[in-house]
ZAGUMAR-530288 format. One record per atom (N, C-alpha, C): residue number from 0; residue in one letter; atom name; x, y, z. Coordinates in Angstrom, 3 decimals, m for minus. Each point is the difference from the previous one (the first is absolute). Layout:
    nr   rest   atom         xx         yy         zz
   NUM      A     CA          X          Y          Z
...
! end
This chain:
    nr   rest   atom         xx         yy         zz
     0      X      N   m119.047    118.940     90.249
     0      X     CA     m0.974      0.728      0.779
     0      X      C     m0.666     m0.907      1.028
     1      X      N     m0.215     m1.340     m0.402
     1      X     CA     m0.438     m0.937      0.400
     1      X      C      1.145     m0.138      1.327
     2      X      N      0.793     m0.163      0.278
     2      X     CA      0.856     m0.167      1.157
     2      X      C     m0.023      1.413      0.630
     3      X      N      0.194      0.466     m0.277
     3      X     CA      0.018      1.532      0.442
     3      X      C     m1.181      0.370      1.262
     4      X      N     m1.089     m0.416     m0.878
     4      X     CA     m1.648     m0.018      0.916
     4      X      C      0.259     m1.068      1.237
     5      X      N      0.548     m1.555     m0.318
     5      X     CA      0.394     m0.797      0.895
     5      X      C      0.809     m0.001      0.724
     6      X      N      0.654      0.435     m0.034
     6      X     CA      1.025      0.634      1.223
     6      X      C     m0.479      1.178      0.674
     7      X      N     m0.324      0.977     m0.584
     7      X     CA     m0.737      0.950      1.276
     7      X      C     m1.706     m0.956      0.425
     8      X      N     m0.078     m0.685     m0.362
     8      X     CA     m1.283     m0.465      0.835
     8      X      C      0.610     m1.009      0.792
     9      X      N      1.081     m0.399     m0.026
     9      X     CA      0.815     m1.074      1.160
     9      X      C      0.409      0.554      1.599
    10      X      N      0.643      1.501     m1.107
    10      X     CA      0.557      0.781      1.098
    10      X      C     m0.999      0.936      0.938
    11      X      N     m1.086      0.531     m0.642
    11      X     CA     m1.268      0.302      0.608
    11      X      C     m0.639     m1.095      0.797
    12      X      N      0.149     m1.060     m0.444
    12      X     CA     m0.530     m1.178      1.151
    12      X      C      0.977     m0.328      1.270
    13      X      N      1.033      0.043     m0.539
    13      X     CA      0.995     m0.045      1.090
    13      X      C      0.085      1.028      1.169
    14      X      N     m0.018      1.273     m0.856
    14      X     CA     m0.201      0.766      1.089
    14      X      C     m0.985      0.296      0.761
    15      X      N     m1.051     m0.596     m0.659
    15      X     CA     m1.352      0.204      1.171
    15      X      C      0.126     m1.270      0.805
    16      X      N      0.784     m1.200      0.089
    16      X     CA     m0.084     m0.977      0.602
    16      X      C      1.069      0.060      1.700
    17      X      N      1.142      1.217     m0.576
    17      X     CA      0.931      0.191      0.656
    17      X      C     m0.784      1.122      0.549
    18      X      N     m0.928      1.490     m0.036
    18      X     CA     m0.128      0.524      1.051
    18      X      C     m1.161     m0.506      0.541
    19      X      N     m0.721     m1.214     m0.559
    19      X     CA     m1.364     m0.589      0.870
    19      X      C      0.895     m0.665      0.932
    20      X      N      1.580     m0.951      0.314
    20      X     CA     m0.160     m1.125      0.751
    20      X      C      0.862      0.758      0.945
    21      X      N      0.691     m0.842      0.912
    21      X     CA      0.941      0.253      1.386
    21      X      C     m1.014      0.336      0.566
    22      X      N      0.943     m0.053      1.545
    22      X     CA     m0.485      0.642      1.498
    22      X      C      0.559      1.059      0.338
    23      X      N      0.496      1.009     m1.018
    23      X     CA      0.792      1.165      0.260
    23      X      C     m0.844      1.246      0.314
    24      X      N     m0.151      0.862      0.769
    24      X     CA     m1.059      1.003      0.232
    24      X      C      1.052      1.293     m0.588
    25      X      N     m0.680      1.198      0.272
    25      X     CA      0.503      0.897     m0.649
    25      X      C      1.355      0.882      0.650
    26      X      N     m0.014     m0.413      1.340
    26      X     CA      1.421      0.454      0.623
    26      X      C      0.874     m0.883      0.397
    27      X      N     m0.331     m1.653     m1.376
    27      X     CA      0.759     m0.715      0.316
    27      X      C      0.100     m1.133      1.550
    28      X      N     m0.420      0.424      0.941
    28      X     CA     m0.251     m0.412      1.134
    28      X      C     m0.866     m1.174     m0.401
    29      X      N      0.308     m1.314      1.047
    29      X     CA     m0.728     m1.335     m0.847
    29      X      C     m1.055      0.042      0.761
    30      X      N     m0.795     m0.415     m0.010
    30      X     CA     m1.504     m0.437     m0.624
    30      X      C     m0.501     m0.606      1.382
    31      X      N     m1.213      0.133      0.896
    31      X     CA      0.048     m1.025      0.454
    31      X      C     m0.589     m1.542     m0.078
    32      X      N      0.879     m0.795      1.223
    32      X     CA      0.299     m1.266     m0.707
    32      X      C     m1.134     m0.784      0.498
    33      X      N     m0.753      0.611      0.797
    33      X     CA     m1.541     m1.070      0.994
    33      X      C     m0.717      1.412     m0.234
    34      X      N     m1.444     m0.792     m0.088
    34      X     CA     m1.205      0.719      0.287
    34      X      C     m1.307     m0.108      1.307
    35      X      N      0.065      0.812      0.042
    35      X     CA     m1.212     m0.268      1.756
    35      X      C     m0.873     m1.085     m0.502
    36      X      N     m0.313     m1.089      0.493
    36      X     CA     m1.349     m0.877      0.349
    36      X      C     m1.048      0.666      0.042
    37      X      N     m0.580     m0.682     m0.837
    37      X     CA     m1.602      0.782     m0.320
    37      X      C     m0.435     m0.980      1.074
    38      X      N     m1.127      0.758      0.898
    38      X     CA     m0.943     m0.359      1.184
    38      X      C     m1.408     m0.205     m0.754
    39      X      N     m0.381     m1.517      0.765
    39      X     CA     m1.053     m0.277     m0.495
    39      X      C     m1.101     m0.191      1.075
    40      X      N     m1.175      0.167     m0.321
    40      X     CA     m0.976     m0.717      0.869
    40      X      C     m0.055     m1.191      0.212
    41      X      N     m0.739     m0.782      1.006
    41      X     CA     m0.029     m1.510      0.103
    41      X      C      0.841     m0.645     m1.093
    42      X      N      1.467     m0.054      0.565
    42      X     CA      0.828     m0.774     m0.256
    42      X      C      0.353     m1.192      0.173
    43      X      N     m1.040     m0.621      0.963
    43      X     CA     m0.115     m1.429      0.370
    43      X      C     m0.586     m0.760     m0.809
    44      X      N     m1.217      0.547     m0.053
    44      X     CA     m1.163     m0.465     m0.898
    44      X      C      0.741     m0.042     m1.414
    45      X      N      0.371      0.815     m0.777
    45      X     CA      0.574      0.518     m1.203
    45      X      C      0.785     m1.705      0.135
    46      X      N      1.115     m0.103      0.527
    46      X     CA      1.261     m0.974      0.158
    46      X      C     m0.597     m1.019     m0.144
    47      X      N     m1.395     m0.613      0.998
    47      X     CA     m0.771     m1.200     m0.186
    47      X      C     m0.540     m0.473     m1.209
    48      X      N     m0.661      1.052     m0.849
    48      X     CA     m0.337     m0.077     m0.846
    48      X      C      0.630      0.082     m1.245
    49      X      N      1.422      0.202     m0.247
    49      X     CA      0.883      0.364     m1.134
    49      X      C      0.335     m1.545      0.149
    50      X      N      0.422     m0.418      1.542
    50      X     CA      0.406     m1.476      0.004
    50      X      C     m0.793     m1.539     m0.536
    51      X      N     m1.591      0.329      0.071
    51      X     CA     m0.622     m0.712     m0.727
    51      X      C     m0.394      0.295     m1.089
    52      X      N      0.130      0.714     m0.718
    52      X     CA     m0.288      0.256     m1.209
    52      X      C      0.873      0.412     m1.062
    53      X      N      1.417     m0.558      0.700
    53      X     CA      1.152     m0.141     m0.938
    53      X      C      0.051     m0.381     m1.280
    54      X      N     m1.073     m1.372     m0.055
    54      X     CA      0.219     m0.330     m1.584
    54      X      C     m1.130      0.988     m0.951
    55      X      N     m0.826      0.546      0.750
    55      X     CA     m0.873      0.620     m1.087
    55      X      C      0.254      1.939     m0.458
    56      X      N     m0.341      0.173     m1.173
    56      X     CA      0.267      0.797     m0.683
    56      X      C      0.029      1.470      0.825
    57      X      N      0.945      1.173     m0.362
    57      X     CA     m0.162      1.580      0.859
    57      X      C     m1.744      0.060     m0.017
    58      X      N     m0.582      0.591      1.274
    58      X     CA     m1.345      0.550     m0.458
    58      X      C      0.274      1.165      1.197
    59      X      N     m0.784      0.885     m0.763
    59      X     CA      0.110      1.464      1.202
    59      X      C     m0.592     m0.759      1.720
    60      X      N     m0.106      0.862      0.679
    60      X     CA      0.115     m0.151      1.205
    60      X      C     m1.744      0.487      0.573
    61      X      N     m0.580     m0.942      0.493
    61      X     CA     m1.129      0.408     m0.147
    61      X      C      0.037      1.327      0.755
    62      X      N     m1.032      1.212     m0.169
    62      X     CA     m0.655      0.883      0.131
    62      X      C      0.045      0.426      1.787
    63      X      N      0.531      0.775      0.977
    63      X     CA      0.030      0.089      1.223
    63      X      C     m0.695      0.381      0.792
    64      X      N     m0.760     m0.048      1.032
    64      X     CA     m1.015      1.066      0.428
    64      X      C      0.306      1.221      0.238
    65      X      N     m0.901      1.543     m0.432
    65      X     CA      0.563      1.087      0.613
    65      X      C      0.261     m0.129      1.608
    66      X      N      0.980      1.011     m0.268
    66      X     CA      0.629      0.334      1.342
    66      X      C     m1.346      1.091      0.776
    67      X      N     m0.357      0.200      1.092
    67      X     CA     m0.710      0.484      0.806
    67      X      C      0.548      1.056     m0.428
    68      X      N      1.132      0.789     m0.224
    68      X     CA      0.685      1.353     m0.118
    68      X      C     m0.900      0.849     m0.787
    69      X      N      0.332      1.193     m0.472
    69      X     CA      0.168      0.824     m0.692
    69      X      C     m0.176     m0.471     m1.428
    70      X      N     m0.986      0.255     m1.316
    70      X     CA      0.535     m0.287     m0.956
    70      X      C     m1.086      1.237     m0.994
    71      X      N      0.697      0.096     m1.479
    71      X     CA     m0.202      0.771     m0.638
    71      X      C     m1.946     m0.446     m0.402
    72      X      N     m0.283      1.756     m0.182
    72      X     CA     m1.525     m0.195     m0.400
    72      X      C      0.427      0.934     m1.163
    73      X      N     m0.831     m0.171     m0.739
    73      X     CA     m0.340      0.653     m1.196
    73      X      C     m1.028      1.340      0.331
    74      X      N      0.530      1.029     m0.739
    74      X     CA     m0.597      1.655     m0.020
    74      X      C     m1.384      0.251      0.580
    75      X      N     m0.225      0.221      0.900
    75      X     CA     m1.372      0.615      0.546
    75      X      C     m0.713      1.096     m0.318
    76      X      N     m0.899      0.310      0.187
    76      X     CA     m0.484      1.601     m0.471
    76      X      C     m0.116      0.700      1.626
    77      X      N      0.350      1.315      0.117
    77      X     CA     m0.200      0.750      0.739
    77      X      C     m1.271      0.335      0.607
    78      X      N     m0.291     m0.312      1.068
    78      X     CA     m2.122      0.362      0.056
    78      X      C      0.214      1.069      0.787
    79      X      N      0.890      0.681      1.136
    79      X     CA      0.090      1.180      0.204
    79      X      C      1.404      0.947     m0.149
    80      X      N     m0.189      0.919     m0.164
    80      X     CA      1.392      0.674     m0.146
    80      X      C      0.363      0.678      1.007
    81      X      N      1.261     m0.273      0.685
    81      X     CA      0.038      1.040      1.440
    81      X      C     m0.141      1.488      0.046
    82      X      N     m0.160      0.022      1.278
    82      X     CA     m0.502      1.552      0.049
    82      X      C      0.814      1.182      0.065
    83      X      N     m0.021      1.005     m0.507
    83      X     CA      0.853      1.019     m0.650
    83      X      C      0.871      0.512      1.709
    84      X      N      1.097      0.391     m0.414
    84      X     CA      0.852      0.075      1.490
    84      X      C     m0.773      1.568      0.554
    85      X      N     m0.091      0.079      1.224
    85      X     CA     m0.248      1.118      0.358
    85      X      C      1.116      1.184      0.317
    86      X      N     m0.316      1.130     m0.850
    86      X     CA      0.836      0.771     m0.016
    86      X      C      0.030      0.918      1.007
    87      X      N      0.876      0.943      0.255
    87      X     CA      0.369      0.976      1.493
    87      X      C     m0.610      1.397     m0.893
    88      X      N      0.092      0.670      1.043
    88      X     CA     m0.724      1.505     m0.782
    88      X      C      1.165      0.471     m0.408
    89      X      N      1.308     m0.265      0.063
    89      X     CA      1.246      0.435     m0.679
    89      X      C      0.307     m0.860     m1.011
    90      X      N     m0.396     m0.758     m0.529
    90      X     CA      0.135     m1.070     m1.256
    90      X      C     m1.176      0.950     m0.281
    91      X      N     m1.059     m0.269      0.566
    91      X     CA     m1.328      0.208     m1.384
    91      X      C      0.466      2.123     m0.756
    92      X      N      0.860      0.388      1.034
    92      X     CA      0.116      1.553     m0.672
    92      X      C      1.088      0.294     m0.474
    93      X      N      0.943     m0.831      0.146
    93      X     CA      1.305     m0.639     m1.014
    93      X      C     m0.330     m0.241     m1.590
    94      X      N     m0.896     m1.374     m0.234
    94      X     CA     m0.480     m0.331     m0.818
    94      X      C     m0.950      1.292     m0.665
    95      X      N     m0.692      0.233      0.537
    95      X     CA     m1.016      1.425     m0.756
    95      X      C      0.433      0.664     m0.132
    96      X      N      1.266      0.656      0.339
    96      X     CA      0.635      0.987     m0.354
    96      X      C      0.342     m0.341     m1.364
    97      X      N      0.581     m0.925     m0.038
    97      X     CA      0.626     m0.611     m1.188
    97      X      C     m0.599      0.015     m1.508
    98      X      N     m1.067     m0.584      0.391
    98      X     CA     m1.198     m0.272     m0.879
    98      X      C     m0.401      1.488     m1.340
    99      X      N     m0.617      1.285      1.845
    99      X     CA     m0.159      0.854     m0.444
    99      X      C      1.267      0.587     m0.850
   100      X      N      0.875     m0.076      0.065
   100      X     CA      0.945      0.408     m0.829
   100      X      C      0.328     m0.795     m1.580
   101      X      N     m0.738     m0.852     m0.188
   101      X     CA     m0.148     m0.805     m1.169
   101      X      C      0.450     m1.076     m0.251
   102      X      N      0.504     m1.379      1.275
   102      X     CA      0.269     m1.026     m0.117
   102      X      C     m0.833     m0.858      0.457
   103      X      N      0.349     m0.502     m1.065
   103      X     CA     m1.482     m1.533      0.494
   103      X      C      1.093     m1.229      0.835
   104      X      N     m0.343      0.111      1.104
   104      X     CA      0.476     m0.730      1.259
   104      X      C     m1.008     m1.283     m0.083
   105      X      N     m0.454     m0.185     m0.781
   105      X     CA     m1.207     m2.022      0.256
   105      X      C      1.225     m0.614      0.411
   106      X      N     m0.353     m1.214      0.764
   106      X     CA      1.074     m1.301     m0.155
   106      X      C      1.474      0.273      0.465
   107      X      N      0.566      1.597      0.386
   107      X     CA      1.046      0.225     m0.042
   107      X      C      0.231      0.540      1.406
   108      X      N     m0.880     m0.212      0.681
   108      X     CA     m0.437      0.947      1.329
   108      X      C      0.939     m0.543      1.328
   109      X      N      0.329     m1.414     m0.272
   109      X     CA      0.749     m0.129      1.050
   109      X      C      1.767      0.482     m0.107
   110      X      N      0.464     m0.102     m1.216
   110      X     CA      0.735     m0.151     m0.459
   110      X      C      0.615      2.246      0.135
   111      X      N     m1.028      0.132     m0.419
   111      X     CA      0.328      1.768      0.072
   111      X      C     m0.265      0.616      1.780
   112      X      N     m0.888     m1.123      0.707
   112      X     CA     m0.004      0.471      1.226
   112      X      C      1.640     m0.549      0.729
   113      X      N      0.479     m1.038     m0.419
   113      X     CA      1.351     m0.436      0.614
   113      X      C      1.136      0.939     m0.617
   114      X      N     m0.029      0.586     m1.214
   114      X     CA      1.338      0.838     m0.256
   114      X      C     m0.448      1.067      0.996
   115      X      N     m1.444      0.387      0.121
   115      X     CA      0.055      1.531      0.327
   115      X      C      0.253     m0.478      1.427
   116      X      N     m0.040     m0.605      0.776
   116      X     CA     m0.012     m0.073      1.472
   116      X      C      1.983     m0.457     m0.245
   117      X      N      0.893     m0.258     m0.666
   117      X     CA      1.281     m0.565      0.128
   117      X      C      0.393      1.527     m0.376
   118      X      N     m0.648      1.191     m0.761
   118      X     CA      1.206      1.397     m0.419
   118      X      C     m0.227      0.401      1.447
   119      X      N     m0.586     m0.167      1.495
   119      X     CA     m0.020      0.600      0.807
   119      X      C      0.761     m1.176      1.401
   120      X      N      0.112     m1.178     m0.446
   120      X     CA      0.892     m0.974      0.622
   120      X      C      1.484      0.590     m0.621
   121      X      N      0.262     m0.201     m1.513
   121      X     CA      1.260     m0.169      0.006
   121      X      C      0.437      0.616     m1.393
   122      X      N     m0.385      1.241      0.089
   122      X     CA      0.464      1.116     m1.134
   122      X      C      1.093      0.047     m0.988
   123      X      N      0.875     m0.290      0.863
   123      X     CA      1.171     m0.681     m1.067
   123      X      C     m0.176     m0.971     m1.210
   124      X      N     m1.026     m0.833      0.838
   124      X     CA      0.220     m1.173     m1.413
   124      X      C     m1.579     m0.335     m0.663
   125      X      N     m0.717      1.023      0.772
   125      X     CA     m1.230      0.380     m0.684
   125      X      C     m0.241      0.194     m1.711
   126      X      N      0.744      0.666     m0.445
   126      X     CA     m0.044      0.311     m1.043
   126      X      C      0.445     m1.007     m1.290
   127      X      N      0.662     m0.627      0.480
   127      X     CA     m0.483     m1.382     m1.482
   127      X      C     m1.212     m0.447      0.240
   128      X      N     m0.742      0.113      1.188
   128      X     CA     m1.079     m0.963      0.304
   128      X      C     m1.032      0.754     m1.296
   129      X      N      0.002      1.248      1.081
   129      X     CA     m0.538      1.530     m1.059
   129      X      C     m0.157     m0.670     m1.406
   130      X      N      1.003      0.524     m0.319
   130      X     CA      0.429     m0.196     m1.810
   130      X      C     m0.974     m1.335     m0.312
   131      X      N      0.470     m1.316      0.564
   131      X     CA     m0.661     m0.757     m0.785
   131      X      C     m1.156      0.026      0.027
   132      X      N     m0.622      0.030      1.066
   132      X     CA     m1.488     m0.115      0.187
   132      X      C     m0.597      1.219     m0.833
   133      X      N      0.579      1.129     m0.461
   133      X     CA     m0.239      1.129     m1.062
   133      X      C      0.080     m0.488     m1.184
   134      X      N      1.193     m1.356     m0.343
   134      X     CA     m0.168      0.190     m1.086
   134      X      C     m0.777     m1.004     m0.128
   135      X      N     m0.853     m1.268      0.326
   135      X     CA     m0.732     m0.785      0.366
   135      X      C     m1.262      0.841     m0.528
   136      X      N      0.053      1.048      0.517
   136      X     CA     m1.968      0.604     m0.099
   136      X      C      0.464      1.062     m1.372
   137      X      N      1.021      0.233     m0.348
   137      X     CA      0.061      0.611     m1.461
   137      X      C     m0.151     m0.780     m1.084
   138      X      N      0.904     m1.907      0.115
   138      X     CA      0.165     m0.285     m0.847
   138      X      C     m1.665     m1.257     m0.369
   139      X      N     m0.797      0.074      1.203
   139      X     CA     m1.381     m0.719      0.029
   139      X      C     m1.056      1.179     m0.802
   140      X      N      0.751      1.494     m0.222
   140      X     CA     m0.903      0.705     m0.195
   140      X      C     m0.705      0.365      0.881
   141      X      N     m0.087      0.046      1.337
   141      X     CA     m1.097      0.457      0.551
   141      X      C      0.488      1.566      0.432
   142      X      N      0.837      0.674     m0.681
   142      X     CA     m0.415      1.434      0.068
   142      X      C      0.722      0.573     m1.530
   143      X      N     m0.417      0.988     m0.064
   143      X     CA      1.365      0.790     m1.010
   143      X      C      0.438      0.804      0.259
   144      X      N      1.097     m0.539      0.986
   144      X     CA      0.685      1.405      0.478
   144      X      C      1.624     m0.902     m0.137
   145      X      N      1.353      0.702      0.063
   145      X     CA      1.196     m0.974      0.251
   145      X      C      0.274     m0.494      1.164
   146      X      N      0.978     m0.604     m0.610
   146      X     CA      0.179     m0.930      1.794
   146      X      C      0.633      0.899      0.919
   147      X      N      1.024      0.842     m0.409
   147      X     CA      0.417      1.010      1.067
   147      X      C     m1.307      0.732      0.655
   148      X      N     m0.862      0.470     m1.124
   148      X     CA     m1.563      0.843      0.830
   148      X      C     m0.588     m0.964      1.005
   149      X      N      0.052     m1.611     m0.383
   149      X     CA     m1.082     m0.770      1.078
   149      X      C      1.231     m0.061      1.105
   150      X      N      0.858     m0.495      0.009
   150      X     CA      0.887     m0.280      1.023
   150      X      C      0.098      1.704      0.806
   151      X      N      0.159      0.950     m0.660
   151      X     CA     m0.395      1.065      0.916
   151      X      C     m0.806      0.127      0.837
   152      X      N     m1.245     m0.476     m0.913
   152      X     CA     m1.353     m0.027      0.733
   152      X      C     m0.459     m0.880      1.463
   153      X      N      0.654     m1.040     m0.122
   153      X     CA     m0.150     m1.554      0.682
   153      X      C      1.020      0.686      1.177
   154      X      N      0.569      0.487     m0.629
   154      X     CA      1.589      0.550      1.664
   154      X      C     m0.614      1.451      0.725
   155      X      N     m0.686      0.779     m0.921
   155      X     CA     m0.393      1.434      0.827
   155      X      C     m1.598     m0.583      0.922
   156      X      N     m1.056     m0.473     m0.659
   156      X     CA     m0.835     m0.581      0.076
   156      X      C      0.284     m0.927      1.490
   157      X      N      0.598     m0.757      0.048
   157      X     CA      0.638     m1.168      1.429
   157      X      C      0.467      0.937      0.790
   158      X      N      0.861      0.688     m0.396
   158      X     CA      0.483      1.269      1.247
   158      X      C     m1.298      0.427      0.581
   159      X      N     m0.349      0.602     m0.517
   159      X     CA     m1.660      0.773      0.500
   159      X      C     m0.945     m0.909      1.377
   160      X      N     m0.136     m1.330     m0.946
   160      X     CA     m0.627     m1.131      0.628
   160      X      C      0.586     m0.826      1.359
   161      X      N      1.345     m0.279      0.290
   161      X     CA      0.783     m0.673      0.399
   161      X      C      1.208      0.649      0.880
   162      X      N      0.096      0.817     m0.645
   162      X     CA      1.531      0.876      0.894
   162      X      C     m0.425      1.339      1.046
! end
């Protein structure tokens, strides 16, 4: 039993040694054989200083000054929030129509004003827009009606408004 265990733990080592090594990729095609040069900053300076300080031990590289650029800040708080888009009197009776019929349009207003203004651009392919954005406000709950009833609604509703 004792050999038994040692030989499959030889051959389990072996074979993880054989698909860890080579330069073989997966369509066989070899490998390549150079890699791009990494670009450095002050490469002069760097060279001067590697050259005198040959005999002494690796130490990191001192610390660089920021770059004048662009650099990451950490999360801010919002002190004003922009101001709500101004709507057309055919959005604002688009949307109310809607409403009054029992969908809660919050947050969704741009999104139901762009399908309804595209079933009167481009009718043909209106109707997935339809559908999803129906099933979007069925499946958030914001009405109880089906998605065929809202997508009805959202397409007769835009006609009225738009066409």
């Amino acid at each position: 039993m004792r050999r038994l265990l040692t030989a499959l733990c030889g051959v389990a080592l072996a074979g993880g040694l054989v698909a860890c090594g080579g330069d073989a990729t997966v369509d066989n095609a070899g490998a390549p054989s150079s890699v791009a040069p990494l670009t450095r900053e002050n490469t002069k300076e760097s060279s001067t200083e590697s050259s005198s300080d040959s005999t002494s031990s690796s130490l990191p590289a001192p610390a660089r000054e920021p770059s004048q650029g662009g650099e990451d800040r950490g999360a801010r708080e919002v002190q004003n929030a922009p101001e709500a888009q101004h709507r057309t009197e055919e959005e604002r009776q688009f949307l109310d129509a809607l409403t009054k019929e029992g969908l809660d349009v919050k947050d969704l207003e741009d999104t139901l004003v762009a399908s309804a203004q595209n079933v009167c651009g481009n009718p043909e392919q209106s109707g997935t827009l339809i559908n999803a954005v129906a099933g979007q406000l069925v499946e958030q709950q914001r009405t109880s009606k089906s998605v065929e009833d809202v997508a009805s609604l959202i397409e007769k509703t835009a006609q009225k408004a738009y066409c």
